[in-house]
N, C-alpha and C positions, 0 to 999 in steps of 0.2 A: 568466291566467298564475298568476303563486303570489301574488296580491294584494299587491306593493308591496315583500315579501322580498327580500332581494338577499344573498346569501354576502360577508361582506368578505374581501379578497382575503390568503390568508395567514394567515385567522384557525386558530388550533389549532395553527399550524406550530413547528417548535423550530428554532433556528439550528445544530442541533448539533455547539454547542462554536466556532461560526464567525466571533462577534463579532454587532455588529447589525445587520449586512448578508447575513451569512452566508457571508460570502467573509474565509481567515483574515487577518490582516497581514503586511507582509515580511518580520519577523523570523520570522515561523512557516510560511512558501513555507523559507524558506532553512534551518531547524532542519530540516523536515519531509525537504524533497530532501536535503541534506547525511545524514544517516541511511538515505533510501533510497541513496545514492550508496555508503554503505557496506556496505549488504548488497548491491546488484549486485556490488562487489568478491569480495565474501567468498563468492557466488554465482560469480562466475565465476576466483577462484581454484580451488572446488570441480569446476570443469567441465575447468581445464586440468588438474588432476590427474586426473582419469579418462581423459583423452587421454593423458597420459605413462605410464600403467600399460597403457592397451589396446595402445598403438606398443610399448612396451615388453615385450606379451606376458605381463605377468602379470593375473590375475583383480580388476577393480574390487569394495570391498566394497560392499556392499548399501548405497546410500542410505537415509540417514535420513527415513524419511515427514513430512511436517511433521503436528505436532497427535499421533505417537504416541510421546511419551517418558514 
């Protein structure tokens, strides 16, 4: 075999940012979701206005690409 070497388990790895389990704490589940909870809003405030302009017959403008501003 590899004479007696053994990989330890996790060696090299980074917690990235996660704590020292790597899983974050509740107060950082509920910052993190609370945030995404407000871009789904502002996401799907975005989506009913392109629905009241299509029903409505006038031309949606051109979404903003994410990453090209």
């Amino acid at each position: 075999m590899c004479g007696g070497h053994h990989e330890a388990r996790g060696h090299g790895r980074r917690s990235r940012g996660f704590g020292r389990r790597g899983f974050p704490n509740r107060e950082v589940w509920v910052e993190r979701l609370r945030d995404y909870e407000q871009q789904l809003e502002t996401e799907l405030a975005n989506v009913k206005d392109v629905i009241e302009r299509l029903a409505a017959g006038d031309a949606p403008e051109q979404p903003e690409q994410p990453g090209t501003a």
